[in-house]
C-alpha positions in Angstrom: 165.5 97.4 -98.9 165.8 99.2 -102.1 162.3 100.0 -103.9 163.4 97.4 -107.0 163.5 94.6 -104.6 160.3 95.8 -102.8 158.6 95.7 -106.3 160.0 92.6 -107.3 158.9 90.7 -104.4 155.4 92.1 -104.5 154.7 92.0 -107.9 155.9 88.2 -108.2 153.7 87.5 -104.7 150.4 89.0 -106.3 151.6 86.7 -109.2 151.4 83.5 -107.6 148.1 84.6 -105.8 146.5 85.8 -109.5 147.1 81.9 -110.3 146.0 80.3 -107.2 142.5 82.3 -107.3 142.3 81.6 -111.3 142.4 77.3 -110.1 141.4 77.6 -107.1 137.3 77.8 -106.7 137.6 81.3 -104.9 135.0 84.1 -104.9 135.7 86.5 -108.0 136.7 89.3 -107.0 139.8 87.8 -105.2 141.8 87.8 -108.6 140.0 91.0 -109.3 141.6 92.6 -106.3 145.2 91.3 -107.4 144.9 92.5 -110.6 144.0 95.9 -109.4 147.0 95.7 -107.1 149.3 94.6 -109.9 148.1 97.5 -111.8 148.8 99.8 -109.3 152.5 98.5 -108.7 152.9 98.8 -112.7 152.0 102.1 -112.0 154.4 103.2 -109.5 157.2 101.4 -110.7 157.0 103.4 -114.3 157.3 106.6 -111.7 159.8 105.6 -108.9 161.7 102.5 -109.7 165.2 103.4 -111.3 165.7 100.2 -113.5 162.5 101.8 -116.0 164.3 100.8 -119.3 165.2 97.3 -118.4 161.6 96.4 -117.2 159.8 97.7 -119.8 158.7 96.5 -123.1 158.0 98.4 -126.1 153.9 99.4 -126.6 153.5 96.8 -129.3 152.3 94.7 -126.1 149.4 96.7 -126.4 147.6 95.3 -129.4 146.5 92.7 -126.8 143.9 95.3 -125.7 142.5 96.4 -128.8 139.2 93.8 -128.2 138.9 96.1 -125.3 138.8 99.1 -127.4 136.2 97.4 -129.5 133.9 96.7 -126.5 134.4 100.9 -126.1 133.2 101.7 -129.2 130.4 99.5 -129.0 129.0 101.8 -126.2 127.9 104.4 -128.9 125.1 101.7 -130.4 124.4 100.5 -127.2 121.0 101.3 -125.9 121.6 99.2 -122.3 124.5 101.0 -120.9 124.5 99.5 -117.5 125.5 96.3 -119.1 127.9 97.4 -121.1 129.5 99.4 -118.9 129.9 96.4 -116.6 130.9 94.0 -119.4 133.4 96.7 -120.2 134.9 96.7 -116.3 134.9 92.7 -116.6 137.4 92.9 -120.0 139.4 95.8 -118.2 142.3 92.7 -117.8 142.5 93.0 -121.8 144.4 96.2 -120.7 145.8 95.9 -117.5 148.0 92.6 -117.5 149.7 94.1 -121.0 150.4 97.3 -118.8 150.8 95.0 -116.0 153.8 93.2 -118.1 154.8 96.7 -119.8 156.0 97.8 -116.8 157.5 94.8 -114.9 158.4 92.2 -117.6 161.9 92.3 -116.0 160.8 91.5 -112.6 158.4 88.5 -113.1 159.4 85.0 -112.7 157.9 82.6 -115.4 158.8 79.8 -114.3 157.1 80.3 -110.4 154.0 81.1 -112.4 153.9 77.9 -114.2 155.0 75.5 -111.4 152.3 77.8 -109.0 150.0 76.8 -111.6 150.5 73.2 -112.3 150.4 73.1 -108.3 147.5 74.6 -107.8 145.6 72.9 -110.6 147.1 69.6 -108.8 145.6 70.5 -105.9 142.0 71.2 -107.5 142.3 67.7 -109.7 143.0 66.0 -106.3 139.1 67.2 -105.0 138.1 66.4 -108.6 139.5 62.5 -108.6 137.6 62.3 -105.7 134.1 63.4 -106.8 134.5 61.4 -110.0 135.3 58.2 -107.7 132.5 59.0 -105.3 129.8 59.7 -107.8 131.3 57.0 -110.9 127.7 55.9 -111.6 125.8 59.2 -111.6 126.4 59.4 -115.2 125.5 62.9 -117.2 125.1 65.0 -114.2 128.7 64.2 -113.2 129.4 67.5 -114.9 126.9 69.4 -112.4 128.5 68.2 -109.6 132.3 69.1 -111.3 130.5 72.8 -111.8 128.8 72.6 -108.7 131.7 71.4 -106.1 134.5 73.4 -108.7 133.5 75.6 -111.3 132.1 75.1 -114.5 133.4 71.7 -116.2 134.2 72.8 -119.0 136.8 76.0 -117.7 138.5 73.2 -115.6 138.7 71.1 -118.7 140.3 73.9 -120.8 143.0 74.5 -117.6 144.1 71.2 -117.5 144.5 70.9 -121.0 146.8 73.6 -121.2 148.6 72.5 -117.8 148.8 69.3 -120.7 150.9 71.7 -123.1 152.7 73.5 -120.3 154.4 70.0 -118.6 155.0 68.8 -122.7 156.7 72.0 -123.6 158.8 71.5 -120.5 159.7 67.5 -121.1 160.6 68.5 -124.7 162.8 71.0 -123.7 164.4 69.4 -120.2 163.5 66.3 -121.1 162.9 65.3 -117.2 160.4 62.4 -117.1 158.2 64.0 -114.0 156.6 66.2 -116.7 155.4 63.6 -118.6 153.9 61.6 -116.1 152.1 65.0 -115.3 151.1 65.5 -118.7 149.1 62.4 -118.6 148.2 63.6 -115.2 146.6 66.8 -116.3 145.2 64.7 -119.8 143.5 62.1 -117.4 141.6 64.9 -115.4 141.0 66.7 -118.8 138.8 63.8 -119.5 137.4 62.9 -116.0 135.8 66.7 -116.2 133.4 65.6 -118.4 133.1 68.1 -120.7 132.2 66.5 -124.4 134.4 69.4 -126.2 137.2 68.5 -123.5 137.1 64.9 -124.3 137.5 65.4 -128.0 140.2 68.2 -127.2 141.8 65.9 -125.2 142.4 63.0 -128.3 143.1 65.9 -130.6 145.7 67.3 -127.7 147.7 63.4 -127.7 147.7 63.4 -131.1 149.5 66.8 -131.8 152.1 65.7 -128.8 152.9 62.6 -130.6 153.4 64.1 -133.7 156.0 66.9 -131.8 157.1 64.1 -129.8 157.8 61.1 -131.7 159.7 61.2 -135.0 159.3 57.3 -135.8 156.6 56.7 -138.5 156.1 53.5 -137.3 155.5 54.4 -133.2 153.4 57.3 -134.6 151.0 54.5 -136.3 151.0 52.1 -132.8 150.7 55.6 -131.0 147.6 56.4 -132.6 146.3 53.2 -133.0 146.5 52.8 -128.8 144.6 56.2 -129.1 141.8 55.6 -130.7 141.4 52.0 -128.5 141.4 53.7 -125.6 139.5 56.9 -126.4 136.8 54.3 -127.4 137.0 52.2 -124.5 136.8 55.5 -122.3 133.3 56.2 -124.3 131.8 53.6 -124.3 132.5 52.7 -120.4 132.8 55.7 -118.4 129.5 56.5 -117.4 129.9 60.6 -117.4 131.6 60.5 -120.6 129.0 57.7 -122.7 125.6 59.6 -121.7 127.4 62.8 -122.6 127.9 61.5 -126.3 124.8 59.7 -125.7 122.7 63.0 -126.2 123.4 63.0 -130.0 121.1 60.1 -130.3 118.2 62.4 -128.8 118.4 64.5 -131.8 114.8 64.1 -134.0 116.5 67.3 -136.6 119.4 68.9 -136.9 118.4 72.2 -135.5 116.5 73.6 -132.3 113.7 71.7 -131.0 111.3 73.2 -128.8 110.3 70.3 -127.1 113.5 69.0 -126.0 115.9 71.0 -124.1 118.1 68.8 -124.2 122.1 69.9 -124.3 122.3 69.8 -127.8 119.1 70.7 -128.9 119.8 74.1 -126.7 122.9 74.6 -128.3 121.3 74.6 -131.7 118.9 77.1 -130.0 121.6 79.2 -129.2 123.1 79.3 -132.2 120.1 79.8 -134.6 119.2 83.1 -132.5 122.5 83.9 -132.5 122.9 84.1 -136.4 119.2 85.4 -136.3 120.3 88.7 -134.6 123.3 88.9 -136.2 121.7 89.0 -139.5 119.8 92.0 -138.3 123.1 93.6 -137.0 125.7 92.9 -139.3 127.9 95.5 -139.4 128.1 97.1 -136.6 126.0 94.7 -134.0 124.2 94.9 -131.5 126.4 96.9 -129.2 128.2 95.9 -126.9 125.7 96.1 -123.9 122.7 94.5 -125.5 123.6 91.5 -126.9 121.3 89.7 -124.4 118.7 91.8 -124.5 118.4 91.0 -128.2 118.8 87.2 -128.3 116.0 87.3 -125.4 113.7 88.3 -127.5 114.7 86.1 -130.4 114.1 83.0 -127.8 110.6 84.5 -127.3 110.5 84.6 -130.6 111.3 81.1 -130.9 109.3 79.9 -128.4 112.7 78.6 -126.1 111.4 79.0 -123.2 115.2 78.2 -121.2 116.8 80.9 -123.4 115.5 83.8 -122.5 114.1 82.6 -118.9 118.3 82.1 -118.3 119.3 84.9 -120.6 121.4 82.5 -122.3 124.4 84.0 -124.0 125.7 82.2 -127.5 127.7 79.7 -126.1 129.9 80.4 -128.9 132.7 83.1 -128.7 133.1 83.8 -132.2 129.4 84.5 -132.8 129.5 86.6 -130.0 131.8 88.9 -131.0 130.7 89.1 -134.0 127.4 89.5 -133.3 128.3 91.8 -130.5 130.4 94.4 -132.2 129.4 93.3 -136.1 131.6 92.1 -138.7 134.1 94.9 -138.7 134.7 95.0 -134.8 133.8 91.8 -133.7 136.0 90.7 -136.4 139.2 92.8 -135.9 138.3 91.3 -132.0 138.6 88.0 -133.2 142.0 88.5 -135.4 143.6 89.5 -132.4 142.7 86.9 -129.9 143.3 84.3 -132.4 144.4 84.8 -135.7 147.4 87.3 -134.6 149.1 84.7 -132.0 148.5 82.4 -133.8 150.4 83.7 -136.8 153.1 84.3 -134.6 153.2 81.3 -133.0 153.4 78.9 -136.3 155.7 81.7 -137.5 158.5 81.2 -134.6 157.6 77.2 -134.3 156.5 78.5 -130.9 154.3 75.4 -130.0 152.9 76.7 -126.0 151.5 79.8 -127.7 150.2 77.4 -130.5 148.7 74.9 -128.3 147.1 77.3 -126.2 145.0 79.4 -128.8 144.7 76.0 -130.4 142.8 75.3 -126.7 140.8 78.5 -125.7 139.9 78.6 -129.8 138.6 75.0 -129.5 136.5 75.6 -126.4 135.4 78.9 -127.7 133.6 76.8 -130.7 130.9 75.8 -127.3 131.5 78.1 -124.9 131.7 82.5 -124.9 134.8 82.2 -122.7 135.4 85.8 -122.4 132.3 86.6 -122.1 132.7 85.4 -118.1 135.6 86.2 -115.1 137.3 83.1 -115.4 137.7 83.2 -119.1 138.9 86.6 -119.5 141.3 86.8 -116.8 142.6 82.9 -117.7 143.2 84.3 -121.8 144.4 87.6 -121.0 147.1 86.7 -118.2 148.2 83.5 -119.8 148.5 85.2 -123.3 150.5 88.1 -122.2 152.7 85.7 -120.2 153.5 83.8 -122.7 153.8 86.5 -125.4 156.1 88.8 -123.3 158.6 85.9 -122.7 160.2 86.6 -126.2 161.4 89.8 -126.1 161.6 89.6 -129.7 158.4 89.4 -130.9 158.3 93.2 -129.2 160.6 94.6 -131.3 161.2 92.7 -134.6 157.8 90.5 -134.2 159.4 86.7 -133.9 159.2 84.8 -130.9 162.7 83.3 -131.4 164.8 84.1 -128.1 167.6 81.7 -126.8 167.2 81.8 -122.9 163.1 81.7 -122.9 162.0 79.4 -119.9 159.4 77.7 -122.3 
């Protein structure tokens, strides 16, 4: 067996188990070890393998990792350097699935990723049907026991959302009906997860698909129209979902309240300290190991006592870059991530790129996804996947390729 093959089969095997761990609710470091292993066959196969020029694409790939170079730089203002340094080792995927992808582009099939992960995420909404059958009265705390049994509600939301875009992107291409029955699929479990910036993602997600789906004004308007009956039915009569919305009722101001830690009044917590600190560190930040320390002692400050007892981060991934790494990094961060692909992808009328930054950015707006594991690996695998599909965009900057899978 020639070493090509060898590396072909293993680097496609470790990518169908990076996906199973990323849906699957699997200890950590299991996609950690994978990645490391992927790394390590990137490595060998830009020294042994004798098909280098075909497998590899050009460095531009790269620009995914400059967040990462950010988070280095933010070591130099950083008093607590044992939490940097581990924040930096859980963002090392901003660099390794680009160099993963540099070096065996050729070899990896898309289209087992996609169908491992709409699996695997089957799988996991089978376990989550269940719960949300089992426990259809327990109301709010549904979400605790999706984060509990699972992983956190809101991460499952996000991955069935893009699953959504992933079977839509397929139908509209292959037009095979199965993916549009699992499109609802993955919608429906977007929604049973609970998560209220899930649920509104969710109508916002049927409404784009309509738009790319159906060119007949007048089924756009009876489209919608069934829409908005259902979303309301779905809110008013699913218990998870109403006391969810129900919390905006609980609001006496518009702003943190210190006796009611209540979801959203300890989101407005968040948020306040947040912008507090950053204030205090706007250009540069905080740096990028004591961003917690920091809002800790703005909680104390503002006597939220669940802030700094949890160590809350910002719940907000824009603020926490930028607050983070200041204006100037944590805002060349955020151009990349976002702003960049996102250029591209409205650019090349690429609509999975599109939809997913459209879907991490929308969860972002309540959640610091990559500030955790499952955030950081999901956006940097999934982005690099998708991005080094179109050979293209490597070497002209368009995403425009015939024979691309999706």
């Amino acid at each position: 067996m020639s070493i090509n093959i060898i590396i072909s089969k293993s680097s496609n095997i470790l990518c169908v188990l990076f996906v199973l761990f990323t849906v699957f609710p699997v200890k950590l470091n299991y996609s950690s070890m994978v990645i490391i292993a992927l790394s390590i066959i990137g490595l060998v196969n830009l020294f042994v393998s004798k098909n280098k020029k075909n497998a590899k694409l050009t460095p531009l790939i790269f620009l995914i990792s400059i967040p990462f170079m950010i988070y280095m730089l933010g070591l130099v203002n950083t008093t607590n350097l044992r939490y940097g340094t581990g924040f930096l080792l859980k963002n090392l995927s901003f660099v390794a699935f680009p160099f993963v992808f540099y070096s065996l582009n050729n070899y990896i099939n898309r289209e087992t990723l996609f169908k491992t992960y709409l699996i695997g995420l089957t799988i996991v909404n089978s376990y989550l049907i269940y719960l949300f059958i089992y426990y259809y009265n327990f109301g709010a705390k549904f979400y605790m026991i999706v984060t509990t049994d699972i992983y956190h509600s809101t991460f499952l939301g996000m991955y069935n959302i893009v699953a959504f875009w992933i079977c839509i992107s397929i139908f509209m291409k292959k037009n095979k009906k199965l993916y549009s029955f699992l499109a609802t699929f993955f919608l429906l479990s977007a929604i049973i997860s609970s998560a209220r910036i899930i649920f509104v993602l969710s109508i916002v997600s049927i409404g784009l698909s309509i738009l790319f789906i159906i060119k007949s004004r007048l089924k756009r308007i009876l489209a919608f129209s069934m829409i908005c009956i259902v979303g309301i039915l779905v809110l008013f009569k699913v218990p998870s979902i109403k006391q969810k919305f129900n919390q905006f009722k609980e609001i006496k101001k518009i702003g943190f309240d210190k006796h009611n830690y209540q979801s959203i009044s300890s989101r407005f917590g968040k948020i306040e300290a947040t912008t507090t600190v950053l204030k205090e560190n706007f250009w540069f930040g905080t740096g990028t190991g004591d961003l917690l320390d920091e809002l800790v002692k703005e909680y104390k400050n503002m006597n939220f006592l669940m802030g700094y007892k949890y160590r809350y981060n910002p719940h907000n991934q824009y603020l926490d870059n930028l607050t983070r790494n200041g204006i100037i990094g944590g805002g060349i961060s955020l151009i990349v991530i976002f702003l960049l692909p996102l250029y591209f992808a409205i650019r090349n009328k690429n609509k999975l790129l599109f939809t997913f930054i459209i879907t991490v950015g929308f969860v972002c707006l309540t959640e610091s996804v990559l500030d955790v594991h499952k955030g950081i690996t999901f956006y940097t695998f999934f982005i690099t996947l998708i991005i080094s599909n179109y050979s293209t965009i490597i070497k002209n900057l368009t995403f425009s390729i015939p024979n691309a899978k999706i």
